[in-house]
C-alpha positions as a printed Julia matrix, in Angstrom:
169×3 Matrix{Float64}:
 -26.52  -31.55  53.04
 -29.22  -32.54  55.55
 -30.08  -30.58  58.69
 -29.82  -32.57  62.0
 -32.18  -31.8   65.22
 -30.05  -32.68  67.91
 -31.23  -34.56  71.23
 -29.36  -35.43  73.8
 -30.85  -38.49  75.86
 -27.87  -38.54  78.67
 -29.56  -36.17  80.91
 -32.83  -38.02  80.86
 -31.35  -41.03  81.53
 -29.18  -39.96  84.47
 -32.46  -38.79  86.11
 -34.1   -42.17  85.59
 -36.27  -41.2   83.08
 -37.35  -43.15  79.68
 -36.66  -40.3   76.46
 -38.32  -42.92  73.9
 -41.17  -40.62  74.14
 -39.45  -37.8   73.59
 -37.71  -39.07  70.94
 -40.44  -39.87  68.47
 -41.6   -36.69  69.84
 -38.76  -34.85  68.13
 -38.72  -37.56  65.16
 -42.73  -36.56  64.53
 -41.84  -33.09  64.67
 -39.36  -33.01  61.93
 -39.5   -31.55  58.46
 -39.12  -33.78  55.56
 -35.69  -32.57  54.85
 -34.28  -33.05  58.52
 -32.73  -35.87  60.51
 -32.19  -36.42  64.16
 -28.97  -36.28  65.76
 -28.92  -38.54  69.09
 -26.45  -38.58  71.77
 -26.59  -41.48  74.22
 -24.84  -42.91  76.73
 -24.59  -46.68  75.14
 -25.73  -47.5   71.45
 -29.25  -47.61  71.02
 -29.71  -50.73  69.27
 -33.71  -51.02  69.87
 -34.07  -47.64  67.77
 -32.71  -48.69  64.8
 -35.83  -50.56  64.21
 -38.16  -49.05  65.4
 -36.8   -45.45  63.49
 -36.14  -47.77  60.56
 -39.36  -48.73  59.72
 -40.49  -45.1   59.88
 -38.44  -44.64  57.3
 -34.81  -43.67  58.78
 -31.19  -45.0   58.0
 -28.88  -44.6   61.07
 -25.26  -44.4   61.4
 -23.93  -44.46  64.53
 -20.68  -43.98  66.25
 -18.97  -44.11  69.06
 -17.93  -40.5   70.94
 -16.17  -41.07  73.69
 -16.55  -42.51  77.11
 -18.89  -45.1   76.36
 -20.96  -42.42  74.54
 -23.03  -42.39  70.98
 -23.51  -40.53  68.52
 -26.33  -41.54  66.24
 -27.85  -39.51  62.99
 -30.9   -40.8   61.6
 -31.58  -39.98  58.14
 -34.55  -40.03  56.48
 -34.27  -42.46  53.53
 -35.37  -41.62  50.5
 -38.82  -43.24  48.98
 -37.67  -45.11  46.05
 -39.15  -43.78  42.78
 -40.86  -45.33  40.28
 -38.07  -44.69  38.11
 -34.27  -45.37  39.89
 -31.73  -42.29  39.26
 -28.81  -43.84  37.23
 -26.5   -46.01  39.5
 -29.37  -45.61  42.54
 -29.01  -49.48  43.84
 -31.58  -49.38  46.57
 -34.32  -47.17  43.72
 -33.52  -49.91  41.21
 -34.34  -52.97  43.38
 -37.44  -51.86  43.77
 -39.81  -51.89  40.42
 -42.55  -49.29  39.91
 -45.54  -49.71  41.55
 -48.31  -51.77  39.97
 -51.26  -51.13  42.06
 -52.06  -47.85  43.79
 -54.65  -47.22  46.35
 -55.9   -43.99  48.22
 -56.33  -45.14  51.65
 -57.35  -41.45  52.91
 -60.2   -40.57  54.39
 -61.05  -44.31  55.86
 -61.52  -45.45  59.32
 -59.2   -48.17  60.86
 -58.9   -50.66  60.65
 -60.06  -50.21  56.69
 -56.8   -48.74  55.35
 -54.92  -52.06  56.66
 -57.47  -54.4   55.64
 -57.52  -53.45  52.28
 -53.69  -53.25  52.17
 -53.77  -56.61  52.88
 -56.02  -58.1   51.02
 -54.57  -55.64  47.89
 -50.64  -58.0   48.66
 -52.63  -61.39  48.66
 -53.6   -60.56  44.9
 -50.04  -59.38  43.86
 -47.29  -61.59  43.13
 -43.62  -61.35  44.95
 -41.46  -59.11  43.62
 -44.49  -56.75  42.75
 -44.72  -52.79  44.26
 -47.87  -51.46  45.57
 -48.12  -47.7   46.31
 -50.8   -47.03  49.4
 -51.85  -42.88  50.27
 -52.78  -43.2   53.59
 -53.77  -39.98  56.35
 -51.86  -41.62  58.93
 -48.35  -43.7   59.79
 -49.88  -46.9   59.73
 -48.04  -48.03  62.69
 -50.16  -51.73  62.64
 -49.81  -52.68  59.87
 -45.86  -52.51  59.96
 -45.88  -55.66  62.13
 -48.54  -57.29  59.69
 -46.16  -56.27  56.87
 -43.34  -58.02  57.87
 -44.78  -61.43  59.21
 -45.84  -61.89  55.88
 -42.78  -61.23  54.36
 -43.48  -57.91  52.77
 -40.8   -54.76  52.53
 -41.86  -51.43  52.95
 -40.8   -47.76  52.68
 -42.71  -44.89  53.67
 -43.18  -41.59  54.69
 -45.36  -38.15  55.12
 -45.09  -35.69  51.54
 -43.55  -32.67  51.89
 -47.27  -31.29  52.66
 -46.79  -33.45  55.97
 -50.74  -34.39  55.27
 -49.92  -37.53  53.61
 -48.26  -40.83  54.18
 -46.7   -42.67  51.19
 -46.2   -46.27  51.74
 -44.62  -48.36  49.09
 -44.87  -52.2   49.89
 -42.8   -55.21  48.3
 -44.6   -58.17  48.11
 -42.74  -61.38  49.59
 -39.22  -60.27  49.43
 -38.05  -59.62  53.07
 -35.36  -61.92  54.22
């Protein structure tokens, strides 16, 4: 059973204020086995992107008096090996390339990334270790067609990205 953090945006919002901060404020502050419970006062459509490709599911419902409920799970990275009768693990192959992205200086870790896809063919995984969320290349990612899963290790030190070449919708 996964633990929820909860945050409740309604007062911030009744002030006037913007909690999108303060949300991936909470999200960053998470631990690997923890999920955020949201309350707002309409659905938050806009963070189910943005939370998704950092890695969350969401399910949302409705609570009463125009009022959400929203838990945001972290999903699981899919393993080079899928669990029997894990769909989502067994759509995605094992990866075929790995690089260790650590210890370089932006833009480096994206570039090579990049250039890494452009050799592989669709269908095909790449695993990337990287020191940081690489928030940039996300957008990069998906205009080329690419999926991608991710997240920080348990250690919380590093990110693991795994990216599917050309298979995005």
């Amino acid at each position: 059973m996964k633990k929820y953090v909860e945050l409740d945006v309604r007062p911030i919002l009744a002030a006037g204020g913007e909690p999108f901060g303060r949300i991936m404020e909470t999200v960053a502050s998470l631990d690997p086995d923890e999920g955020l419970r949201l309350l707002a006062p309409f659905r938050p459509v806009p963070l189910f992107a943005a939370l998704g490709s950092k890695g969350f599911t969401h399910e949302d419902r409705e609570i009463g008096g125009g009022d959400w409920e929203v838990l945001f799970t972290p999903a699981p990275v899919p393993a080079a090996t899928a669990a029997a009768g894990d769909v989502s693990a067994a759509c995605w192959p094992g990866p075929l390339m790995r690089l260790d992205n650590r210890g370089l200086t932006p833009p480096e870790p994206m570039v090579k990334v990049l250039g890494a896809a452009e050799a592989m063919q669709q269908g095909e995984v790449m695993e990337v270790l990287l020191d940081r969320e690489p928030a940039f290349l996300f957008p990069q990612l998906a205009e080329r067609k690419h999926e991608w899963r991710g997240g920080f290790d348990p250690d919380g030190v590093t990110y693991r990205l795994l990216v599917r070449i050309g298979t995005a919708p």
